[in-house]
N, C-alpha and C positions, 0 to 999 in steps of 0.2 A: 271064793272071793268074799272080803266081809262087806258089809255094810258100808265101812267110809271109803273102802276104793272103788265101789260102784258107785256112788257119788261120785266122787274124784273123776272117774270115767266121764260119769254124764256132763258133769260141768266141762270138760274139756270138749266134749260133740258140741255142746251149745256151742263155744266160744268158736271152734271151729267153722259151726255154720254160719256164724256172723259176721265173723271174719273174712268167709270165703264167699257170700250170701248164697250159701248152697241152701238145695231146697228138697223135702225129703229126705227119706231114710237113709242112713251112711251103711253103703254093701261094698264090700271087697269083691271088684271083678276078677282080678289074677296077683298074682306074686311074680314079683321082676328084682333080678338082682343088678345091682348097682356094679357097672364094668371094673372088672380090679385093676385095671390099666388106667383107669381114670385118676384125675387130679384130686385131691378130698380139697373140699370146698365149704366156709363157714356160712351158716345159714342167713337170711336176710329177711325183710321184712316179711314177705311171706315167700321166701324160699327153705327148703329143706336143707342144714346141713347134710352135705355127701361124705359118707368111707367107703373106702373100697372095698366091694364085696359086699355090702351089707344087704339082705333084704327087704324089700319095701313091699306094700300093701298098697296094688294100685285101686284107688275110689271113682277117678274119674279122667278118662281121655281127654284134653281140654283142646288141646290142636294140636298142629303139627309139630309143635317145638317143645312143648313142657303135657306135663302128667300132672297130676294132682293125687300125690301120694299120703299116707301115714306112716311112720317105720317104729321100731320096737318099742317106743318109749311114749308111745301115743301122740308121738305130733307130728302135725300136718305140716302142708306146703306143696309148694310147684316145683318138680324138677326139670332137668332138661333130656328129651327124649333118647340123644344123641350119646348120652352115656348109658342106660339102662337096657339090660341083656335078659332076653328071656329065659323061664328057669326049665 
């Protein structure tokens, strides 16, 4: 990894904690893939776009309804728990 994309990295954790006002260090509990029977769904203000089948990078259980995921391209958001399959 060079130099300007661990930058690039870090600036995006910042932006993410600020945005999420998460606190501490960002740890990947598990990997959960996105149901491939699911609708794909454009992302929103802080929700995650969904495709099917993709998988995600869960950060943080938030409650019953949404997760608070990363997926491959380093961005965050909330999904809904209701589509995501464990791997």
């Amino acid at each position: 990894m060079t130099l300007k994309e661990c930058k690039k990295e870090e600036k995006m954790d910042r932006e993410f904690q600020k945005k999420f006002k998460f606190k501490g260090s960002i740890n990947v509990l598990t990997q959960m893939m996105v149901d491939p029977a699911a609708a794909e769904k454009r992302g929103g203000a802080k929700n995650l776009p969904l495709r099917r089948g993709e998988i995600l990078d869960v950060i943080q259980f938030t409650n019953q309804e949404q997760i608070l995921c990363r997926n491959s391209q380093r961005r965050y958001g909330y999904v809904p728990r209701a589509v995501m399959l464990p791997l």
